[in-house]
PDBQT receptor file of N, H, CA, C and O in Angstrom, charges set to zero:
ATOM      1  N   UNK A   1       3.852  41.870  11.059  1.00  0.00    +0.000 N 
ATOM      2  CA  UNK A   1       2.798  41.076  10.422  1.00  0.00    +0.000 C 
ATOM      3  C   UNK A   1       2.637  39.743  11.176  1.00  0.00    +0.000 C 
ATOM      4  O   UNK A   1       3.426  38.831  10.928  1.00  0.00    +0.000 OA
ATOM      5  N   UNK A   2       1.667  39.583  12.073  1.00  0.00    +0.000 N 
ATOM      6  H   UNK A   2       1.026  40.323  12.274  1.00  0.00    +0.000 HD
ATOM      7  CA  UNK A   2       1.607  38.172  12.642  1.00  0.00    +0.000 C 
ATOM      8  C   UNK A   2       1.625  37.235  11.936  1.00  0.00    +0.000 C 
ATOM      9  O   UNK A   2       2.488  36.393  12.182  1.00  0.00    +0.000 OA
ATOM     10  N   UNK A   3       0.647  36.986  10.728  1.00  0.00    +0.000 N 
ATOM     11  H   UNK A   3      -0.055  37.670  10.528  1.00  0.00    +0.000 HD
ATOM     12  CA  UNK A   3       0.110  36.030   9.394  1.00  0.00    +0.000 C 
ATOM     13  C   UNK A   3       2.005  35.533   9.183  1.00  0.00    +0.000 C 
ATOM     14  O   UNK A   3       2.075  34.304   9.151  1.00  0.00    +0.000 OA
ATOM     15  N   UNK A   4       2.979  35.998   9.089  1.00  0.00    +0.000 N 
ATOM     16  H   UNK A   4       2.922  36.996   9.115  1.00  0.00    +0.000 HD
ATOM     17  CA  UNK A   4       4.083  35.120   8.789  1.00  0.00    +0.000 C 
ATOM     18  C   UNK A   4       4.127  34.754   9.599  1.00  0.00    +0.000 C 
ATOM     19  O   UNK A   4       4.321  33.556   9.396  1.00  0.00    +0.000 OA
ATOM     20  N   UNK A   5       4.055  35.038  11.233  1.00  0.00    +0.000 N 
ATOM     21  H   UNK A   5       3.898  36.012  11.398  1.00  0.00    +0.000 HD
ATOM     22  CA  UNK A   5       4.702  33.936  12.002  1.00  0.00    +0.000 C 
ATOM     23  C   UNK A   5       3.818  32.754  12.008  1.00  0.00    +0.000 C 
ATOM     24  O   UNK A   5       4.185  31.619  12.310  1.00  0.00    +0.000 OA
ATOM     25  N   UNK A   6       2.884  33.026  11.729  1.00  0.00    +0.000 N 
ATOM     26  H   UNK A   6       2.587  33.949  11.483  1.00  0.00    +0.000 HD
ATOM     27  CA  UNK A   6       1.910  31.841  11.148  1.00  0.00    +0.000 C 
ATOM     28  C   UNK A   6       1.791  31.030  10.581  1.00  0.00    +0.000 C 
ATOM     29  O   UNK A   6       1.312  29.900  10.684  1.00  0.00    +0.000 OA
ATOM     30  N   UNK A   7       2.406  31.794   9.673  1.00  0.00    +0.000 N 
ATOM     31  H   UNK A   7       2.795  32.712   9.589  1.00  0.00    +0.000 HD
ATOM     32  CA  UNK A   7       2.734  30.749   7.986  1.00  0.00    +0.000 C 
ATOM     33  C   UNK A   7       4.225  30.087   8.344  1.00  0.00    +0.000 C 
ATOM     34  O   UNK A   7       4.493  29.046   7.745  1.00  0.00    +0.000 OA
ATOM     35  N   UNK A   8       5.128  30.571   9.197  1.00  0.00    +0.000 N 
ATOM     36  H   UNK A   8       4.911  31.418   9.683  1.00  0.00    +0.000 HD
ATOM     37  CA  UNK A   8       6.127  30.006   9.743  1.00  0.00    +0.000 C 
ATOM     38  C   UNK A   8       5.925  28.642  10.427  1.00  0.00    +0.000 C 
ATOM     39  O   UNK A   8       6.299  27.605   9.880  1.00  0.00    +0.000 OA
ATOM     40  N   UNK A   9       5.337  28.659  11.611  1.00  0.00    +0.000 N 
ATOM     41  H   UNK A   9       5.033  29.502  12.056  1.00  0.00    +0.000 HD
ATOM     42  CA  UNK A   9       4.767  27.275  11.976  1.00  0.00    +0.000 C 
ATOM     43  C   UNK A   9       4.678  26.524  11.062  1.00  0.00    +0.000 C 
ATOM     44  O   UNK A   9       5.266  25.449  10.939  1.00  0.00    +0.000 OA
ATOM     45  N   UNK A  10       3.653  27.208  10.059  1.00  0.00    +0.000 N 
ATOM     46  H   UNK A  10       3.176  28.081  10.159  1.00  0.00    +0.000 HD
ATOM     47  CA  UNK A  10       2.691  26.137   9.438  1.00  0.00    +0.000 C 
ATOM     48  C   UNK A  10       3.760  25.124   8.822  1.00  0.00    +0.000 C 
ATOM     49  O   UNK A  10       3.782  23.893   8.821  1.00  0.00    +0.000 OA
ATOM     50  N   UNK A  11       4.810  26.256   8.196  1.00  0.00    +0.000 N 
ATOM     51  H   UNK A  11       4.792  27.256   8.196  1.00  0.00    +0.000 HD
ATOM     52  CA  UNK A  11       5.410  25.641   7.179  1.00  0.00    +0.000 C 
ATOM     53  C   UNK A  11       6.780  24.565   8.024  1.00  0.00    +0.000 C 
ATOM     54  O   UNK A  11       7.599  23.978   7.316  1.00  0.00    +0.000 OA
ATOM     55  N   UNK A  12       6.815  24.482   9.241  1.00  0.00    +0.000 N 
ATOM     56  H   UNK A  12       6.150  24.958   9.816  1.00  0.00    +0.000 HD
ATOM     57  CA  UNK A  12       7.807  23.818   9.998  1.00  0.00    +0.000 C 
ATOM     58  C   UNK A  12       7.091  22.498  10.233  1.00  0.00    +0.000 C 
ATOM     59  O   UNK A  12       7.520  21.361  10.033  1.00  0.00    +0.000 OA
ATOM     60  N   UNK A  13       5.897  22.892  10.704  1.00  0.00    +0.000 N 
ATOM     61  H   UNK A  13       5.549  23.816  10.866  1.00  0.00    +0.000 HD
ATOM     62  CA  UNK A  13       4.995  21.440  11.077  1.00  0.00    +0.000 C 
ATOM     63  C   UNK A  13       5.065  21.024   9.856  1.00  0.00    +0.000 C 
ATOM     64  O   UNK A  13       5.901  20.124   9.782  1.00  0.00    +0.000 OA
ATOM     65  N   UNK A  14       4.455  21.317   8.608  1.00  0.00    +0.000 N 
ATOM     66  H   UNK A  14       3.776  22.049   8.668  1.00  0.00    +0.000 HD
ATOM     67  CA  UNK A  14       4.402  20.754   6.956  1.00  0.00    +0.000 C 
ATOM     68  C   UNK A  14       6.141  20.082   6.717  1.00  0.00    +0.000 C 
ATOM     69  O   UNK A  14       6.114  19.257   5.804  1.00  0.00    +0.000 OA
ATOM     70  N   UNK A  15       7.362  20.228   7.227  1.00  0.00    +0.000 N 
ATOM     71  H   UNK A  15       7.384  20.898   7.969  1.00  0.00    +0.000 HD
ATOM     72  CA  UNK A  15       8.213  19.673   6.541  1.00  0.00    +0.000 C 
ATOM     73  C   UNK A  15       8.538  18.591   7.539  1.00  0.00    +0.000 C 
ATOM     74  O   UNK A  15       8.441  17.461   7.061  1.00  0.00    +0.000 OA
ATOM     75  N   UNK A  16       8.961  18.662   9.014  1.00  0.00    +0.000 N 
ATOM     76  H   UNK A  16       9.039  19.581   9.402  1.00  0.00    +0.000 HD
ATOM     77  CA  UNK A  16       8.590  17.808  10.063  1.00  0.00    +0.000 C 
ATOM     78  C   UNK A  16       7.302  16.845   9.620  1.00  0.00    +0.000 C 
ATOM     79  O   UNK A  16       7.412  15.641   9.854  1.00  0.00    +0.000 OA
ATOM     80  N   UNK A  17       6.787  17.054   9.353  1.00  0.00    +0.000 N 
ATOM     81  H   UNK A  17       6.698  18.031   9.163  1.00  0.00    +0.000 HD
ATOM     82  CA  UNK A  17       5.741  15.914   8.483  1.00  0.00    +0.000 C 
ATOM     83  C   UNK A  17       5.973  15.213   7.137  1.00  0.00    +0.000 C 
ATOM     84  O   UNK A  17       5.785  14.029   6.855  1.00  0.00    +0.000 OA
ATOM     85  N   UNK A  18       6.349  16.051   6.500  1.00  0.00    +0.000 N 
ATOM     86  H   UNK A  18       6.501  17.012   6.729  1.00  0.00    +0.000 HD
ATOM     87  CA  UNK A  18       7.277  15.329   5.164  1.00  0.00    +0.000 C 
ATOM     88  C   UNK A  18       8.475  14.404   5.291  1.00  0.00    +0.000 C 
ATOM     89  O   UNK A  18       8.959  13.406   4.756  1.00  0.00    +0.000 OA
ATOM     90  N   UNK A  19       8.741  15.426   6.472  1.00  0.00    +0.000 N 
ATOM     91  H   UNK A  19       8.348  16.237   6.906  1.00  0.00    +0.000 HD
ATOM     92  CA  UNK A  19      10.444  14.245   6.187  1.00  0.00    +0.000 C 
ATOM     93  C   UNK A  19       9.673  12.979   7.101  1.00  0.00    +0.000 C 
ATOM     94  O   UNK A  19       9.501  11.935   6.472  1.00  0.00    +0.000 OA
ATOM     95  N   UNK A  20       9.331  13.000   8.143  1.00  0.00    +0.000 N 
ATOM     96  H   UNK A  20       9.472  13.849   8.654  1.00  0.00    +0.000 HD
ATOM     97  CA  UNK A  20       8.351  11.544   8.465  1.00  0.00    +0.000 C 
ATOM     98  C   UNK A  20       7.860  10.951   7.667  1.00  0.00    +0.000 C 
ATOM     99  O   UNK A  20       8.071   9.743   7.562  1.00  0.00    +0.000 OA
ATOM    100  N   UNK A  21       7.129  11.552   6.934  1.00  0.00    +0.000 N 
ATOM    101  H   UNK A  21       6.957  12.533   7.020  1.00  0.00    +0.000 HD
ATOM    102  CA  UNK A  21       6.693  10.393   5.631  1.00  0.00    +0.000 C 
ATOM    103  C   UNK A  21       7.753  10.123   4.741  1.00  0.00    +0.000 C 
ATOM    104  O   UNK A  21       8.005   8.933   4.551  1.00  0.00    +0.000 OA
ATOM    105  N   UNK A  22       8.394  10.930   4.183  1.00  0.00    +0.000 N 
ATOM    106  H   UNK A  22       8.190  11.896   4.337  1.00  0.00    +0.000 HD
ATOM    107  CA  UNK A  22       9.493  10.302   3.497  1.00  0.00    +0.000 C 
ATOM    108  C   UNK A  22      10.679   9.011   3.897  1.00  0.00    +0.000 C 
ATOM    109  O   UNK A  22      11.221   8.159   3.194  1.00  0.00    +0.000 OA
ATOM    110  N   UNK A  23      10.771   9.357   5.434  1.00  0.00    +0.000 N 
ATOM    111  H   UNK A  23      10.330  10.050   6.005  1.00  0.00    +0.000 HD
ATOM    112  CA  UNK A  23      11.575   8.311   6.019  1.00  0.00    +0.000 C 
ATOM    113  C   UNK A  23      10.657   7.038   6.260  1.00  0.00    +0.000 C 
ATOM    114  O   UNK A  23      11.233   5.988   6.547  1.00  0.00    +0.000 OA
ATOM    115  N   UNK A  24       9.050   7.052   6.151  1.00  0.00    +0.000 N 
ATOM    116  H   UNK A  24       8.582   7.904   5.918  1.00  0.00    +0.000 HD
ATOM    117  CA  UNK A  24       8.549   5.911   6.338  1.00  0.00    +0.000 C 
ATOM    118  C   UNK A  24       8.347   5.405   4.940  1.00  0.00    +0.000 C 
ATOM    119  O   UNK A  24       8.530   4.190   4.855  1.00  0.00    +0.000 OA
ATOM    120  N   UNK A  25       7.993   6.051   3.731  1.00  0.00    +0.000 N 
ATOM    121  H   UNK A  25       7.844   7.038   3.800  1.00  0.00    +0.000 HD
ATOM    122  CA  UNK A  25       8.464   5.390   2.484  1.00  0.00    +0.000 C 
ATOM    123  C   UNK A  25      10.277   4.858   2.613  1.00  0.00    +0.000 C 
ATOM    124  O   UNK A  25      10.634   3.694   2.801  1.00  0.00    +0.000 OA
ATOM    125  N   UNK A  26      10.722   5.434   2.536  1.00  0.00    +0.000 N 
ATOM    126  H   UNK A  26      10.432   6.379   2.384  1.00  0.00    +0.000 HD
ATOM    127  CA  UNK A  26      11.788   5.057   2.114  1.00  0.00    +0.000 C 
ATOM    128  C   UNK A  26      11.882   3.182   3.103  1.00  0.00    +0.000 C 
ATOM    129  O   UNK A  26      12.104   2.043   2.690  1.00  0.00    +0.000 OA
ATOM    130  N   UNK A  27      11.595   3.727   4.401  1.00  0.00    +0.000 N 
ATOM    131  H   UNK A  27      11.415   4.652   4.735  1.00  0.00    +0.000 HD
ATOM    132  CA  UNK A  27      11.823   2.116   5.076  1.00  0.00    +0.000 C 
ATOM    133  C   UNK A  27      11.312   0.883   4.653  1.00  0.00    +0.000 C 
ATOM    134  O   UNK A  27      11.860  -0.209   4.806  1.00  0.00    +0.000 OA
ATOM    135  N   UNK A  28       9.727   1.215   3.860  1.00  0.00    +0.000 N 
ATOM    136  H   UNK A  28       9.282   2.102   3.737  1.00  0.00    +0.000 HD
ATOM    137  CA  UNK A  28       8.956   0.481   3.504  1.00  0.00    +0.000 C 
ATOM    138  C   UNK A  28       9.582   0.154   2.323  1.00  0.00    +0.000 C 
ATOM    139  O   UNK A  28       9.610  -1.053   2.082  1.00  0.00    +0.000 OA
ATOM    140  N   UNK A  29      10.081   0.870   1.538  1.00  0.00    +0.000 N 
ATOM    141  H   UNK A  29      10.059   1.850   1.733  1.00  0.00    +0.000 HD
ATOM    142  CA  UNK A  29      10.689   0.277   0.075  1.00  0.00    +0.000 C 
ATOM    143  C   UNK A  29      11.829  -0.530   0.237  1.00  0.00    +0.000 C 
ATOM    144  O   UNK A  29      12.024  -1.572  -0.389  1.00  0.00    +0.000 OA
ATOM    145  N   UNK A  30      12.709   0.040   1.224  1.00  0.00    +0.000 N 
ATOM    146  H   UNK A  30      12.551   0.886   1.732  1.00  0.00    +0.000 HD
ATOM    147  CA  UNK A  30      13.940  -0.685   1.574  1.00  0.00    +0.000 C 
ATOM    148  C   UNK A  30      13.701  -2.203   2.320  1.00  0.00    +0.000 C 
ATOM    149  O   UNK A  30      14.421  -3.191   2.172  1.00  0.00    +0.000 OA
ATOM    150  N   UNK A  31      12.561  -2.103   3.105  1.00  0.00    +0.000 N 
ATOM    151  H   UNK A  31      11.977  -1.300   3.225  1.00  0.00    +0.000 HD
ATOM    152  CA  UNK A  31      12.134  -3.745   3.495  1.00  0.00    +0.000 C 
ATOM    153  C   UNK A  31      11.675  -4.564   2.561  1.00  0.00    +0.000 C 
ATOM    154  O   UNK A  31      11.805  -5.788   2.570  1.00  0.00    +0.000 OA
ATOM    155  N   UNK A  32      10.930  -3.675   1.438  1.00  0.00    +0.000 N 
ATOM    156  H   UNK A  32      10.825  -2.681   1.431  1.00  0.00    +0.000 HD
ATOM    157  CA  UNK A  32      10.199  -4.278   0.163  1.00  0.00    +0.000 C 
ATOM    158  C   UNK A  32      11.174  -5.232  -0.250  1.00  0.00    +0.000 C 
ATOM    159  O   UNK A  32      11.047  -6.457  -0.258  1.00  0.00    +0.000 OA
ATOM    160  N   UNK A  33      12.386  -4.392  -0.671  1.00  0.00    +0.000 N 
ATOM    161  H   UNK A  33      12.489  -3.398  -0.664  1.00  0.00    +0.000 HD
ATOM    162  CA  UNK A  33      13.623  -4.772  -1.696  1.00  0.00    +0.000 C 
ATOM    163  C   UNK A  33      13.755  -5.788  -0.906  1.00  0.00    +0.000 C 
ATOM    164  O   UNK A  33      13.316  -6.794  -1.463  1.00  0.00    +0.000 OA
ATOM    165  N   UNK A  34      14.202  -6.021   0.254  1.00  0.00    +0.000 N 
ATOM    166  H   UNK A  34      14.558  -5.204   0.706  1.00  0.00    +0.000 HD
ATOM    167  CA  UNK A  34      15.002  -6.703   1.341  1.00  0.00    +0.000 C 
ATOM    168  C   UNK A  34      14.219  -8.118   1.294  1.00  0.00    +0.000 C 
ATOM    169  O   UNK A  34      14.780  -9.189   1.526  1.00  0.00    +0.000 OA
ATOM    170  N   UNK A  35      13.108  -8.010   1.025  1.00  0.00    +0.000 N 
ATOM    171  H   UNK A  35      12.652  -7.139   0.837  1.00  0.00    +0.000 HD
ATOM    172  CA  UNK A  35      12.212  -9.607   1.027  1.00  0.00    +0.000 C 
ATOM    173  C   UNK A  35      12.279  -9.543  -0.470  1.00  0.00    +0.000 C 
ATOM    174  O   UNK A  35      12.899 -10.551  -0.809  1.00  0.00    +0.000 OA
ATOM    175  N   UNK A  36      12.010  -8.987  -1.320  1.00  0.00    +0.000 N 
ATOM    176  H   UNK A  36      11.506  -8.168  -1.044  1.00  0.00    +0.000 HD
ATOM    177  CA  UNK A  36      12.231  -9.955  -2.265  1.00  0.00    +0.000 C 
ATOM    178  C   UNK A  36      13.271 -10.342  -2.588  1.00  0.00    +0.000 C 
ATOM    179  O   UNK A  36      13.218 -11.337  -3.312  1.00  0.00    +0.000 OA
ATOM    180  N   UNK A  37      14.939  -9.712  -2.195  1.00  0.00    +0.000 N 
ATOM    181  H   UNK A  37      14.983  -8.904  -1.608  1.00  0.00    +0.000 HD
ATOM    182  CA  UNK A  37      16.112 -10.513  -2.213  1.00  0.00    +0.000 C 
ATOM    183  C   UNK A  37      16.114 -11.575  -1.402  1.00  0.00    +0.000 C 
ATOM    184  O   UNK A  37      16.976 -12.412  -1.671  1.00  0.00    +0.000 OA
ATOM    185  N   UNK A  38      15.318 -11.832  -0.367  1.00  0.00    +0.000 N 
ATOM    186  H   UNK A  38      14.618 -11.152  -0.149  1.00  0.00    +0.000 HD
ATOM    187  CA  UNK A  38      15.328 -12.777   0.398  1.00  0.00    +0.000 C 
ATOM    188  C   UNK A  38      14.654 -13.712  -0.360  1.00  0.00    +0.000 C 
ATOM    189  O   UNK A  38      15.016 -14.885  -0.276  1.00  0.00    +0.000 OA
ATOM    190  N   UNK A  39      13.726 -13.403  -1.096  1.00  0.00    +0.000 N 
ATOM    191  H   UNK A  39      13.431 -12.450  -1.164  1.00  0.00    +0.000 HD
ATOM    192  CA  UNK A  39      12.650 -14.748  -1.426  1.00  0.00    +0.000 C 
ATOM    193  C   UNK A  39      12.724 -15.049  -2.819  1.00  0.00    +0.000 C 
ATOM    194  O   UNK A  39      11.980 -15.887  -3.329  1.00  0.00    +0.000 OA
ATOM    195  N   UNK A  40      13.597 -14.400  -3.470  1.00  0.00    +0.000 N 
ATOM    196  H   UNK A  40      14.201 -13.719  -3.056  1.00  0.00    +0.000 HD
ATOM    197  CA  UNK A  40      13.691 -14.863  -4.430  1.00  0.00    +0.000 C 
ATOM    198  C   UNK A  40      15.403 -15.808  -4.449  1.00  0.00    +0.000 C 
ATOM    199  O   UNK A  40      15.754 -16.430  -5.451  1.00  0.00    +0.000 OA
TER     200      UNK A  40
């Protein structure tokens, strides 16, 4: 069945993309925190 190796990609590029966004939330929240311990 080709259509899985298809859906294989798809689904490798889709988590390789998640975990990128997840690691760029997470940095952004962790700098968030980080200035307002600083500024407050």
């Amino acid at each position: 069945m080709p259509n899985s190796d298809n859906n294989y990609s798809f689904w490798t590029k889709y988590k390789k993309f998640a975990t990128t966004e997840i690691l760029m939330y997470l940095i952004m929240i962790i700098g968030i925190g980080l200035g307002i311990i600083f500024l407050s």
